[in-house]
KEMARRO-933941 format. One record per residue: residue number from 1; residue in three letters; chain; x, y, z of N, C-alpha, C, O in turn. Coordinates in steps of 0.05 Angstrom, whole numbers. Each point is the difference from the previous one (the first is absolute). Example, Ala and Ser with C-alpha at 12.3 -4.5 7.8 and 13.67 -1.06 7.14 Angstrom:
2
+-------+--------+--------+--------+--------+--------+--------+--------+--------+--------+--------+--------+--------+--------+--------+
: vexza : lumlum : marlum :    nxx :    nyy :    nzz :   caxx :   cayy :   cazz :    cxx :    cyy :    czz :    oxx :    oyy :    ozz :
+-------+--------+--------+--------+--------+--------+--------+--------+--------+--------+--------+--------+--------+--------+--------+
:     1 :    ALA :      A :    264 :   -114 :    156 :    -18 :     24 :      0 :     18 :     24 :      0 :     21 :      0 :     13 :
:     2 :    SER :      A :    -28 :     21 :    -27 :     16 :     24 :      1 :    -15 :     22 :     14 :     10 :     22 :      4 :
+-------+--------+--------+--------+--------+--------+--------+--------+--------+--------+--------+--------+--------+--------+--------+
END
This chain:
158
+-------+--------+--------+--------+--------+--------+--------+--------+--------+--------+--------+--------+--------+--------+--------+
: vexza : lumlum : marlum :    nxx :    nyy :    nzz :   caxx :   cayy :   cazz :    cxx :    cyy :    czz :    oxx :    oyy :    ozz :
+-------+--------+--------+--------+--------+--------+--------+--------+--------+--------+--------+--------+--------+--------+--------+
:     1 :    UNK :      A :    721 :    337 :   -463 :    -24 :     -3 :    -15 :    -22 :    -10 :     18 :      5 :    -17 :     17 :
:     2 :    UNK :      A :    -31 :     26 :    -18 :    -13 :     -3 :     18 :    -25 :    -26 :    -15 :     -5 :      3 :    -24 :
:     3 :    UNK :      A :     -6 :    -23 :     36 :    -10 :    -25 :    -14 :    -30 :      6 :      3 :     -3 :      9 :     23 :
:     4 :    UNK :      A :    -13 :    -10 :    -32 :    -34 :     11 :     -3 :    -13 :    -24 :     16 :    -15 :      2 :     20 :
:     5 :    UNK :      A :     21 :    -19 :    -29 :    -13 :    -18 :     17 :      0 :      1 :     38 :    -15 :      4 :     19 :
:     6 :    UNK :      A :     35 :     -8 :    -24 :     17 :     19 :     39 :    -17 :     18 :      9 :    -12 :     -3 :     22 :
:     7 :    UNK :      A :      8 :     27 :    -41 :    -14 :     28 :      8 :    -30 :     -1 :     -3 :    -11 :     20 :      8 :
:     8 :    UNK :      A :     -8 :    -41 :    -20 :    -26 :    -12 :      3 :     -6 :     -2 :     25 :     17 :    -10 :     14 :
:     9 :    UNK :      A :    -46 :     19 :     -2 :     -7 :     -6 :     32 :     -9 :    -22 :    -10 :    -18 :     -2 :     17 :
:    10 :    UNK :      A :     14 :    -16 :    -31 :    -20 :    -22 :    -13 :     14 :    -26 :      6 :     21 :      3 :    -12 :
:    11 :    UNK :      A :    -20 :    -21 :     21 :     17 :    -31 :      2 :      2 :     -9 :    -27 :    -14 :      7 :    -19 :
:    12 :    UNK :      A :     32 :    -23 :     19 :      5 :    -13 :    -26 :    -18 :    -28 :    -14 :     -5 :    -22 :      9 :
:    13 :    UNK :      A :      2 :     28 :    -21 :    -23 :    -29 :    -11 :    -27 :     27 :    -10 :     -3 :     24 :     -1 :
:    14 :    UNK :      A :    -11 :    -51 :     -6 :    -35 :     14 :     -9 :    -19 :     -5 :     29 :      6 :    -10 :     22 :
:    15 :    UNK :      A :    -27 :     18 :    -29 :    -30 :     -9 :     23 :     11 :    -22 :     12 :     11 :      0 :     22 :
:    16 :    UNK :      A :    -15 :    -24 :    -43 :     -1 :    -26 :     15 :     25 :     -3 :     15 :     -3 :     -9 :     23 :
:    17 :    UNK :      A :     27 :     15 :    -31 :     25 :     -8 :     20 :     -4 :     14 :     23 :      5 :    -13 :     20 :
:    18 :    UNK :      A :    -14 :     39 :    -15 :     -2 :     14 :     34 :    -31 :    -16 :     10 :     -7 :      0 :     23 :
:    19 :    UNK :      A :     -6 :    -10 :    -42 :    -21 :    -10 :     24 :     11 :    -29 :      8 :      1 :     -6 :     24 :
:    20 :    UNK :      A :      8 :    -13 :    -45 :     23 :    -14 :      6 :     20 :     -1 :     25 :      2 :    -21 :     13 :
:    21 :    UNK :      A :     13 :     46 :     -6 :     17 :      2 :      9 :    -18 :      7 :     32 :      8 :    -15 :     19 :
:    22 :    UNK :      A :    -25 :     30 :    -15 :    -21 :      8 :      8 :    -12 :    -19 :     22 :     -4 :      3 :     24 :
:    23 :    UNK :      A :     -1 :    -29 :    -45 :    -10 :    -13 :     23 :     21 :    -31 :      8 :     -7 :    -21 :     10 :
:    24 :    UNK :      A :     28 :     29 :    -16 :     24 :    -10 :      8 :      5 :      6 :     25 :      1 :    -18 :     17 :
:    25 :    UNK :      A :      3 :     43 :    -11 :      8 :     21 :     24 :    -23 :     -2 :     20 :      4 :      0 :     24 :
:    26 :    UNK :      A :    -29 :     -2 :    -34 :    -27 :     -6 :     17 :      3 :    -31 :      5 :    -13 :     -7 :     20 :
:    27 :    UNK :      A :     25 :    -11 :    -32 :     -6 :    -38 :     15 :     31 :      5 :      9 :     12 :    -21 :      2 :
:    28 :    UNK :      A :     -5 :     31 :     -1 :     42 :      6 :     14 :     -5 :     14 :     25 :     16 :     -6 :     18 :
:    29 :    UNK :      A :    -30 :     19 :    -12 :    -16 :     18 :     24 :      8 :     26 :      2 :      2 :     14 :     20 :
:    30 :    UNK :      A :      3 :     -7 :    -43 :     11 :     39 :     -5 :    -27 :      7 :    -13 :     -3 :     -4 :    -24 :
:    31 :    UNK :      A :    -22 :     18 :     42 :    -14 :      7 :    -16 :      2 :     26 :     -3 :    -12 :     10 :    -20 :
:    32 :    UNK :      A :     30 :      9 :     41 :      8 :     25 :     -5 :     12 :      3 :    -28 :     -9 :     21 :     -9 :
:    33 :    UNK :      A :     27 :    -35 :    -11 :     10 :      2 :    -18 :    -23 :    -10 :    -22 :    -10 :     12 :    -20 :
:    34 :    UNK :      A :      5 :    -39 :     30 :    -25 :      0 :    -26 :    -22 :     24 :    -11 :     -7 :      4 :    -24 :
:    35 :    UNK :      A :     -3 :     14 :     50 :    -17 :     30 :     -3 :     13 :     11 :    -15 :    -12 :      1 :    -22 :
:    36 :    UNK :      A :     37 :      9 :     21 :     12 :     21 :    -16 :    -14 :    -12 :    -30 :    -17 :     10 :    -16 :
:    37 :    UNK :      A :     35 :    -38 :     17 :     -3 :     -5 :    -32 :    -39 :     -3 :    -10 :    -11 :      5 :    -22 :
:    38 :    UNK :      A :     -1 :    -13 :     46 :    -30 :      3 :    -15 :    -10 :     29 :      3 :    -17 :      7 :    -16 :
:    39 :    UNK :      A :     25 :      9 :     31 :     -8 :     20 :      1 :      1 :     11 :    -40 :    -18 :     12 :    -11 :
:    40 :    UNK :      A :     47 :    -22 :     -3 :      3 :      8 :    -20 :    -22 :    -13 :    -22 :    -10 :     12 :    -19 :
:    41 :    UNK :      A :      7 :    -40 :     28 :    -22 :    -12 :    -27 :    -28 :     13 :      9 :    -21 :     -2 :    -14 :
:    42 :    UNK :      A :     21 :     16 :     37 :    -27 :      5 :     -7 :    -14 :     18 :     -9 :    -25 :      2 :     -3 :
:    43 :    UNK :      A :     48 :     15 :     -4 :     -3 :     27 :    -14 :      3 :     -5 :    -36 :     -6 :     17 :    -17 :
:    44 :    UNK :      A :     16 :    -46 :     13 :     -8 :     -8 :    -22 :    -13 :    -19 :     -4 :     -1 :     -6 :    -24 :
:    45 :    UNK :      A :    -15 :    -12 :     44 :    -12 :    -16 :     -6 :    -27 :     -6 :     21 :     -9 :    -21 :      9 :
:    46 :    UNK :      A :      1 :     48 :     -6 :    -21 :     11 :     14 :    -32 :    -20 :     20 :    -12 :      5 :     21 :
:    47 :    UNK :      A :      7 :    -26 :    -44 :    -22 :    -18 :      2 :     17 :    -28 :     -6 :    -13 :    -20 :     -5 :
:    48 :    UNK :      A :     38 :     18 :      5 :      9 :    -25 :     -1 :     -4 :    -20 :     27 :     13 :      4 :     20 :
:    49 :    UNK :      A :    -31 :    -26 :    -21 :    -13 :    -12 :     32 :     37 :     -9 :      5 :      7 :     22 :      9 :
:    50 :    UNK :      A :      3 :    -29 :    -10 :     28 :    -11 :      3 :     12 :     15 :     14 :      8 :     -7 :     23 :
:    51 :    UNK :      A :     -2 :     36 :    -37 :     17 :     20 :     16 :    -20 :      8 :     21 :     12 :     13 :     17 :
:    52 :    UNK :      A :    -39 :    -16 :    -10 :    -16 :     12 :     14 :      9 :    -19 :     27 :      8 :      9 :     22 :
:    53 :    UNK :      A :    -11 :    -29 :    -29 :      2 :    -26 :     16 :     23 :     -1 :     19 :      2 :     -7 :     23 :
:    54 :    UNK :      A :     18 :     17 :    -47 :     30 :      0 :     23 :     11 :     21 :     12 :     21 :      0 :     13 :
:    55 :    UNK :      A :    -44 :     25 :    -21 :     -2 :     21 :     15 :    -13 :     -4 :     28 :     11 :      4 :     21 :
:    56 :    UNK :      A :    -38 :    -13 :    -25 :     -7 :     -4 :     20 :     18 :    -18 :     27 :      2 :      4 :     24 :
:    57 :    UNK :      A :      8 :    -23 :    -39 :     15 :    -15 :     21 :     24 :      5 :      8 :      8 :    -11 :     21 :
:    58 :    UNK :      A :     12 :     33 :    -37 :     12 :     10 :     20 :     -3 :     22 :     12 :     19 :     11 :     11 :
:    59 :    UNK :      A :    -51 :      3 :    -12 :     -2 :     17 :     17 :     -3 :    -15 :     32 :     13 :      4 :     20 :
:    60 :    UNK :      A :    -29 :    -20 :    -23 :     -4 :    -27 :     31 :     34 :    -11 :      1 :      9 :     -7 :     22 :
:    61 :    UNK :      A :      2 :      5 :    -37 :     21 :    -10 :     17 :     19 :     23 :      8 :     20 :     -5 :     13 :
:    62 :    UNK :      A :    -28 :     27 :    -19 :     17 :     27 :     15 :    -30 :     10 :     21 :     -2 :     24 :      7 :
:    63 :    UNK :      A :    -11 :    -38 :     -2 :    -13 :      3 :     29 :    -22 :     23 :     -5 :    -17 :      9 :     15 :
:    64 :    UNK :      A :     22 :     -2 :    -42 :    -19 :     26 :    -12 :    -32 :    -18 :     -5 :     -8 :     -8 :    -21 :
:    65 :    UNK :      A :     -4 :      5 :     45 :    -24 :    -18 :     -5 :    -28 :     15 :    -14 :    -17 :    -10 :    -15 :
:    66 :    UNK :      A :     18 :     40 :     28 :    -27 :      8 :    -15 :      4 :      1 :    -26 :    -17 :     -7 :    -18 :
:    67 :    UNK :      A :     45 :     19 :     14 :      3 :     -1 :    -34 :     -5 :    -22 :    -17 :     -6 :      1 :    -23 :
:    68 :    UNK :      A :     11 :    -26 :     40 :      6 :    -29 :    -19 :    -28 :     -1 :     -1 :    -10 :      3 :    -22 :
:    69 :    UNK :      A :    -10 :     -6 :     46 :    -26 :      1 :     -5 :    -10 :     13 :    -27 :    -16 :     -9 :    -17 :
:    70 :    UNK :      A :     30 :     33 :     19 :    -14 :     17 :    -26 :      5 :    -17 :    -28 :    -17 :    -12 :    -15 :
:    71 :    UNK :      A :     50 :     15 :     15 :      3 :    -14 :    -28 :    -15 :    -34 :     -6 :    -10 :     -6 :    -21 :
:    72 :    UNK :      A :     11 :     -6 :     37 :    -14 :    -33 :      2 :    -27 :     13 :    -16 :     -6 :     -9 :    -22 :
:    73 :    UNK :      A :    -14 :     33 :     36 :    -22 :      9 :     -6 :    -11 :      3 :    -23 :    -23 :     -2 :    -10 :
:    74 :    UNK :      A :     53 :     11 :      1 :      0 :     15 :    -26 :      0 :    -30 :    -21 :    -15 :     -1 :    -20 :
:    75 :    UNK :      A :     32 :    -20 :     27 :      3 :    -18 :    -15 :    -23 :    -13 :      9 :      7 :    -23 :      0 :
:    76 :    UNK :      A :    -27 :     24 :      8 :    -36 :    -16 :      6 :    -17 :      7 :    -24 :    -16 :    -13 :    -14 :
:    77 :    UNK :      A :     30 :     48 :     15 :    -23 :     13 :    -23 :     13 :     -9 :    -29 :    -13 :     -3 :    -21 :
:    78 :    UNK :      A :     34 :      0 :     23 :      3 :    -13 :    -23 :     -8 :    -28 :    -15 :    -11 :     -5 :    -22 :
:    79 :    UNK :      A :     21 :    -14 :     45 :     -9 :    -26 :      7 :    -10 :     -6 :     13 :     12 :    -15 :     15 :
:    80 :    UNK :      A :    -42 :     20 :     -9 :    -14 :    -16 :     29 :      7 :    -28 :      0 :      6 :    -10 :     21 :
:    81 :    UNK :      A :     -7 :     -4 :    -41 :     11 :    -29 :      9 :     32 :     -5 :     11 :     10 :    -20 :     12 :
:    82 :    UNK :      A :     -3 :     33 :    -17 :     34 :     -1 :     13 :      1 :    -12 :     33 :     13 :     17 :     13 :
:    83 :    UNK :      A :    -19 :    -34 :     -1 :      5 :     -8 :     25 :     20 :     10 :     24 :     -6 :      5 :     23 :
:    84 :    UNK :      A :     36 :     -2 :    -38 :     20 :      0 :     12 :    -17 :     35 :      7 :    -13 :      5 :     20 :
:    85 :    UNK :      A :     18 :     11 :    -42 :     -7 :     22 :      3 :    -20 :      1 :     26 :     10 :     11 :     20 :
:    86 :    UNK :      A :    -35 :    -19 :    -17 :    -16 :      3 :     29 :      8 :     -8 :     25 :     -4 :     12 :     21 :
:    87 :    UNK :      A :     22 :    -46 :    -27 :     18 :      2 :     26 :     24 :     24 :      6 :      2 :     11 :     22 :
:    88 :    UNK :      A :     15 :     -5 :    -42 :     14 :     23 :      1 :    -16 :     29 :     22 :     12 :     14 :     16 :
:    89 :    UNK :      A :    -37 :    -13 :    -23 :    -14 :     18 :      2 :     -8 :      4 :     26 :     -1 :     22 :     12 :
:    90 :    UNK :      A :     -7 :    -48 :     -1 :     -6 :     -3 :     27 :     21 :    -12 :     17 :     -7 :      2 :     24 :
:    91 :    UNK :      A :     33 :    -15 :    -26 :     20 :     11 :     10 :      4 :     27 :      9 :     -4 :      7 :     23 :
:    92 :    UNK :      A :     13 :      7 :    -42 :      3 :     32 :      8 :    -20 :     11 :      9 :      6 :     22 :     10 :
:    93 :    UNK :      A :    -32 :    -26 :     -9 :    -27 :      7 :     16 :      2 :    -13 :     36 :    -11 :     12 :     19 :
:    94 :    UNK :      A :     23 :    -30 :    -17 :      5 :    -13 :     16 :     18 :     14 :     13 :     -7 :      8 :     22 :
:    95 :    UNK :      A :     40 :     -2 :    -32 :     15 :     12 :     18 :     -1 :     29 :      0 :     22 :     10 :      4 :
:    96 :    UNK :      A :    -49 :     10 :     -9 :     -8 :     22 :      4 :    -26 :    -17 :     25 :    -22 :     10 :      3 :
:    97 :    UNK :      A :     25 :    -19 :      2 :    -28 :     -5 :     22 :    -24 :      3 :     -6 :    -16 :      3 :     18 :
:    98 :    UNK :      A :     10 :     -5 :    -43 :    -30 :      5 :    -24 :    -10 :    -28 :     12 :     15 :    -15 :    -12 :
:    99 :    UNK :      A :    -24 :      5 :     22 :     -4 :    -43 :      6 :    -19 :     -2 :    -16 :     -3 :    -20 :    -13 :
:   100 :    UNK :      A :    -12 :     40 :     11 :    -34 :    -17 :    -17 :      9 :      0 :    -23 :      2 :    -22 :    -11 :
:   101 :    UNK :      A :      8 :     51 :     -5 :      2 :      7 :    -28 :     16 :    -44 :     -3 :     -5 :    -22 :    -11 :
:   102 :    UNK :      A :     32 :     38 :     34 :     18 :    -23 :     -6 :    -16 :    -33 :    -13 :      0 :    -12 :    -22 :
:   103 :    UNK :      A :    -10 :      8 :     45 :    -17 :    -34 :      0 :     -9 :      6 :    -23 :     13 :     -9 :    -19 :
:   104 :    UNK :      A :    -37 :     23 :     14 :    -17 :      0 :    -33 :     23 :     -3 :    -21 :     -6 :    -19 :    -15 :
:   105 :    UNK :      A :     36 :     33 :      8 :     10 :     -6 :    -15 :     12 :    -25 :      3 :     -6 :    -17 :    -16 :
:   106 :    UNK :      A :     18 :     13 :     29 :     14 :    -34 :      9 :    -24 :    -19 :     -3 :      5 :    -22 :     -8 :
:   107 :    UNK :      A :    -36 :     29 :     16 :    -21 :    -18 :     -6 :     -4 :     -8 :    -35 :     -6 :    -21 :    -12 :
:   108 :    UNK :      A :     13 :     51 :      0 :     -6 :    -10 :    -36 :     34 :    -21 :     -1 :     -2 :    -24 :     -5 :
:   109 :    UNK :      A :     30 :     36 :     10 :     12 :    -15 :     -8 :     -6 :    -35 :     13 :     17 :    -18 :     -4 :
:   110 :    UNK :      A :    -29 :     16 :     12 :      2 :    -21 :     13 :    -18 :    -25 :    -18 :      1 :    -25 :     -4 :
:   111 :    UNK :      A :    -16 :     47 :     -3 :    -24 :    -21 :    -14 :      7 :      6 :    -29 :    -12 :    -14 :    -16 :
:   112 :    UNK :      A :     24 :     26 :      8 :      9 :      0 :    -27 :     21 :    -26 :      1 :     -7 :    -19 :    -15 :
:   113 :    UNK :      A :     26 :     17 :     26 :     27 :    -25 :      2 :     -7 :    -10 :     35 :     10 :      7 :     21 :
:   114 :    UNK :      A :    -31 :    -27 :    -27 :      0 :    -16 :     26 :     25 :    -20 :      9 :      2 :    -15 :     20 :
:   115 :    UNK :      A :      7 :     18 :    -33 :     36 :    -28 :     -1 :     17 :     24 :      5 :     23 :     -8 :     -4 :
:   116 :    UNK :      A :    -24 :     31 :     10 :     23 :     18 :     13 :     -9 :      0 :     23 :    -23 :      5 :      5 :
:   117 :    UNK :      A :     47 :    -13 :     17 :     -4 :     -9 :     26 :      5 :     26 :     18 :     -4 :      5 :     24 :
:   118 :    UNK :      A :     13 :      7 :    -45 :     27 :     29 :     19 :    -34 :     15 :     -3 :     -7 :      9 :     22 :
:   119 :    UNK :      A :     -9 :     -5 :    -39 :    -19 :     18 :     -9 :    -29 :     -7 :     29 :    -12 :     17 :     13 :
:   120 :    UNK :      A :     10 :    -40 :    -10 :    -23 :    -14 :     23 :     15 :     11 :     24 :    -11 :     16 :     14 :
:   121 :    UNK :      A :     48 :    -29 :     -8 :      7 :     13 :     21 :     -9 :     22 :      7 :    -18 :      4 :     16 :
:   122 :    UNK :      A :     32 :     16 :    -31 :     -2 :     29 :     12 :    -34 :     12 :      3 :     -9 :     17 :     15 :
:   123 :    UNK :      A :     -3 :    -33 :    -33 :    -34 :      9 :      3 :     -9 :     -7 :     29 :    -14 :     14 :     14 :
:   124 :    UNK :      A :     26 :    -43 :     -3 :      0 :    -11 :     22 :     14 :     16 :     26 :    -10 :     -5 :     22 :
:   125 :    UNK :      A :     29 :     20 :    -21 :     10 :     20 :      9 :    -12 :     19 :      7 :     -9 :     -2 :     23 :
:   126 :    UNK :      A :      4 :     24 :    -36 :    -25 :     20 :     -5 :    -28 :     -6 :      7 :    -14 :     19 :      9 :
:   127 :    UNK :      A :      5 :    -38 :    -12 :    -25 :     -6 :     18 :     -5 :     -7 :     21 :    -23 :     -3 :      9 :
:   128 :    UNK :      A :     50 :     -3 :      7 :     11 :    -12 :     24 :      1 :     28 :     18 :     -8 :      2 :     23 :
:   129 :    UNK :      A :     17 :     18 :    -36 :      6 :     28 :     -2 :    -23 :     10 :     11 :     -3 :      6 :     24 :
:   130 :    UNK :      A :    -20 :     -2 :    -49 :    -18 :     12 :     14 :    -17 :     -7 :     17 :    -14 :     15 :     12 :
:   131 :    UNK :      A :     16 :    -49 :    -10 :    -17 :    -11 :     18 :      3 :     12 :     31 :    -18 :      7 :     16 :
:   132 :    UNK :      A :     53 :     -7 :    -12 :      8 :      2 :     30 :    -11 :     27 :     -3 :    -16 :      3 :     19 :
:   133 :    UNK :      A :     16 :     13 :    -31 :     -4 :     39 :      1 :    -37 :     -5 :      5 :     -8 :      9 :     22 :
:   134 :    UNK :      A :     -3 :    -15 :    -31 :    -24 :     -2 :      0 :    -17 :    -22 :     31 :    -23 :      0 :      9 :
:   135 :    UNK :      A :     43 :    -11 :     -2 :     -9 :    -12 :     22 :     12 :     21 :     26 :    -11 :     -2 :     21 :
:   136 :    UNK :      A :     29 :     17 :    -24 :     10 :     16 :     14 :     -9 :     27 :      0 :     11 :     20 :      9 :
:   137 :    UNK :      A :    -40 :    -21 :    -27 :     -7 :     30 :     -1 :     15 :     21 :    -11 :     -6 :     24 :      3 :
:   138 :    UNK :      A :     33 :    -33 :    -20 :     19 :     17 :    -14 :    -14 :      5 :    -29 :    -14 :    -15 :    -14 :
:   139 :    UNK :      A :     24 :     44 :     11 :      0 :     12 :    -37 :      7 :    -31 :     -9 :     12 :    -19 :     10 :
:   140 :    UNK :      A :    -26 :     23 :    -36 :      2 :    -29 :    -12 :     30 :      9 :    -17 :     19 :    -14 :     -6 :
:   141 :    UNK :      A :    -23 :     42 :      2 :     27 :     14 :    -23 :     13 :     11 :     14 :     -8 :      4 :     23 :
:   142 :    UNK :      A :     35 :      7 :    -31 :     24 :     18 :     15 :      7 :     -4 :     19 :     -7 :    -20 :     13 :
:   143 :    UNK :      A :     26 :     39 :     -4 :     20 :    -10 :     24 :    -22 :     -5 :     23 :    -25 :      2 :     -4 :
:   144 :    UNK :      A :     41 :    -11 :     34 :    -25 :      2 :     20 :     12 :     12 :     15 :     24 :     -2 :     -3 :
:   145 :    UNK :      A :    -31 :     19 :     23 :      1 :     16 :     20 :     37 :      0 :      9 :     15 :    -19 :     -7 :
:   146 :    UNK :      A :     -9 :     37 :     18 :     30 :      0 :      7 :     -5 :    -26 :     20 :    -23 :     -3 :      8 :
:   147 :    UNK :      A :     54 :    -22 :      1 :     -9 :    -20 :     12 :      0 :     12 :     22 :    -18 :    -10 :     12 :
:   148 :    UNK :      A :     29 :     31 :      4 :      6 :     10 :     28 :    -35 :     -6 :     15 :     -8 :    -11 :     21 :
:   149 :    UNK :      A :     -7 :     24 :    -45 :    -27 :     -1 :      9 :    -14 :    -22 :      3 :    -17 :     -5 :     17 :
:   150 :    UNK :      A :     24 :     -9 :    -34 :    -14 :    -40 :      0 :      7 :    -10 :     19 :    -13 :    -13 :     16 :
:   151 :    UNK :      A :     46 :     22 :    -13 :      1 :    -24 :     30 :     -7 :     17 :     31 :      1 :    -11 :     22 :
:   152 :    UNK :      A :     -6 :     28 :    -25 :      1 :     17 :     20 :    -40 :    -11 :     12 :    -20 :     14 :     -8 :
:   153 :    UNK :      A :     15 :    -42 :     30 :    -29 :      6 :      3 :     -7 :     14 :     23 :    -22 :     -7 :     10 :
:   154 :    UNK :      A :     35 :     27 :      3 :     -2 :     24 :     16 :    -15 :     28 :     -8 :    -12 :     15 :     15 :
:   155 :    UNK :      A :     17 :    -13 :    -45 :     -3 :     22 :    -10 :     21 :     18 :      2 :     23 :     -8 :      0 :
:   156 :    UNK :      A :    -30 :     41 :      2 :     25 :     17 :      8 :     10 :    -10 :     27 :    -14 :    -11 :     17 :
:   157 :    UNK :      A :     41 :     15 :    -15 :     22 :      3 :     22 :      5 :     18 :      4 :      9 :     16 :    -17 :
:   158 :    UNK :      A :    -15 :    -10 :     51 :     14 :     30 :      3 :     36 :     -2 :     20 :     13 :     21 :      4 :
+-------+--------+--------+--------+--------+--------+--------+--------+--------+--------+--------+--------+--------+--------+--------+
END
């Protein structure tokens, strides 16, 4: 006899138990497993800031940074006051090498929750960032030159 429930691609529970379960797997450090299951609420729960939220964050914790940028983005337009959301935002702006976008977002989270220390740090980071690039005549944004060439003050070698 074959059991229906078994043969469902769907997990067991409603919405709330897989976002539940969801962001269990995301503070446990499986965010590969948590995606699957938000991948599923968000096809039912499309503008929910919650599932947006823990979308976004385990796209950054699977290293997927332009994407997390996007989704954090997405949860701005929903919530511009959302804080976490703009630090979220400029995190992942940050580890794409964006520094300005980055700082301006880490600058709103910062002044929205001045008592978040982690939010000043990393703003403090990033401005540290572009200061050295900017005193060094470097792109303020993106990668910088292959290093072979930075350290190289000869120029070509033949």
């Amino acid at each position: 006899m074959s059991n229906p429930e078994l043969e469902s691609s769907d997990p067991a529970g409603q919405a709330y138990d897989w976002y539940q379960r969801a962001t269990e797997l995301l503070n446990s450090g499986n965010p590969h497993a948590a995606l699957l299951l938000i991948d599923r609420l968000l096809a039912i729960e499309p503008n929910s800031q919650s599932v947006i939220e823990a979308y976004a964050r385990a796209l950054f914790d699977t290293k997927q940074f332009g994407a997390a940028a996007m989704a954090f983005d997405l949860l701005i337009q929903l919530a511009p006051d959302n804080d976490y959301a703009h630090f979220g935002k400029g995190l992942s702006l940050w580890r794409t090498q964006m520094f300005v976008p980055a700082r301006d977002e880490l600058a709103m989270a910062s002044v929205m929750r001045p008592d978040r220390t982690e939010y000043s740090r990393a703003l403090a980071q990033v401005k540290a960032t572009l200061a050295a690039r900017e005193a060094d005549g470097l792109p303020l944004n993106g990668p910088l030159e292959q290093q072979s060439q930075l350290d190289s003050p000869f120029g070509e070698q033949s």
